[in-house]
C-alpha positions in Angstrom: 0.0 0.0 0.0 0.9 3.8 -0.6 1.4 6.2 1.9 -0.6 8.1 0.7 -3.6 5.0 1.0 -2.2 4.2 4.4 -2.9 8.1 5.6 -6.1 7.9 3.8 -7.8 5.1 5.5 -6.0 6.1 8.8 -8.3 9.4 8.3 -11.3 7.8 7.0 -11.6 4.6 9.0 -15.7 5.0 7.7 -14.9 5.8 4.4 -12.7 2.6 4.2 -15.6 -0.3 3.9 -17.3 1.9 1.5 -14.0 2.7 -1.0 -12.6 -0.5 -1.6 -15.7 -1.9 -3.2 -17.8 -0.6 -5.4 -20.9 -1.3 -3.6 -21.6 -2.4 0.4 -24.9 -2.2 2.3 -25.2 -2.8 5.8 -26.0 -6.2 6.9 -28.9 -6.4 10.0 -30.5 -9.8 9.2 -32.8 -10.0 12.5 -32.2 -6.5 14.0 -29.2 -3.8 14.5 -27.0 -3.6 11.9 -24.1 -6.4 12.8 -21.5 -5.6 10.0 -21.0 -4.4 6.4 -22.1 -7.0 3.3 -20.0 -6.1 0.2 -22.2 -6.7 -3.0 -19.8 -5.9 -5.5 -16.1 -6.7 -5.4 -14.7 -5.1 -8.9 -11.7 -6.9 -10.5 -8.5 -4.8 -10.1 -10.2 -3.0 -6.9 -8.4 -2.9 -3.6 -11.4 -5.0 -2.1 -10.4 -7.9 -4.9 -6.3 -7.4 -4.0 -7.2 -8.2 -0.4 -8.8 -11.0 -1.1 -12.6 -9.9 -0.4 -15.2 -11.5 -2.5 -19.0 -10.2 -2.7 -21.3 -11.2 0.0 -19.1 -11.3 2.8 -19.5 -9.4 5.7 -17.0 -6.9 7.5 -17.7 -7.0 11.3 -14.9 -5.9 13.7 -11.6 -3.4 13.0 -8.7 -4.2 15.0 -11.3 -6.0 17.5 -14.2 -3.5 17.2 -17.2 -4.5 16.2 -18.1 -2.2 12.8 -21.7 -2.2 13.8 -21.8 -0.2 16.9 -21.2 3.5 15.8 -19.8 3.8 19.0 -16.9 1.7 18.3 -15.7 4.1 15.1 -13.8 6.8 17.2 -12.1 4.2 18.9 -11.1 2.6 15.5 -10.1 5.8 14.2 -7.7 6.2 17.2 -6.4 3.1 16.8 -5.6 3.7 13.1 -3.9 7.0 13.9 -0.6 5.4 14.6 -1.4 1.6 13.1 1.2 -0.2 11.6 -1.3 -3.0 10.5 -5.2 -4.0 10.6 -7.2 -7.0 11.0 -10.4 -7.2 9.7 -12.8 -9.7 10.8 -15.1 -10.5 8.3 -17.5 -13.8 7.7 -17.6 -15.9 4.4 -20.5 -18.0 4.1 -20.9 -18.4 8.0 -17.5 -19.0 9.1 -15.4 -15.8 10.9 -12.3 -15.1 9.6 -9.6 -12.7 9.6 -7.7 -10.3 7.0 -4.4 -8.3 8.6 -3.3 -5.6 6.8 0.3 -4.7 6.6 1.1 -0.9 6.5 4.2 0.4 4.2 6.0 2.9 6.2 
């Protein structure tokens, strides 16, 4: 990644889910919203480098569960001075995780 990226999404933790696929919608099956469902995973996009395919479902930054508002200044403190990320995200029912390495 750039360093440019890496400032980016260290500044726009929200923005982040949203600009590394073309499309994502929240995902709330029975109730509050629980993550972020990506429903369109362009070739050549960021979302596709890292491995993300469509319908799965981000949930928790660095630990932090994406569905509480709440949770995002904390994220965005923690990606102030991050070195890496982990995204934990489910793929057809089964939790997984995706760690980021930042260039310096």
């Amino acid at each position: 990644m750039t360093e440019e990226l890496v400032d980016w999404i260290r500044d726009n933790p929200e923005e982040y889910i949203v600009e590394v696929a073309a499309e994502v919608e929240e995902y709330a099956p029975t109730g509050p919203t629980i993550g972020y469902k990506f429903t369109s995973v362009p070739s050549g996009s960021l979302a596709s480098e890292l491995g993300i395919q469509v319908d799965d479902i981000v949930v928790d930054i660095d630990g932090y569960d994406v569905g509480d508002m709440d949770n995002w200044a904390p994220i965005n403190s923690s990606l102030s001075t991050a070195t890496s990320v982990t995204v934990g995200y489910e793929r057809n029912g089964i939790s997984s995780q995706l760690t980021i390495e930042f260039e310096d």
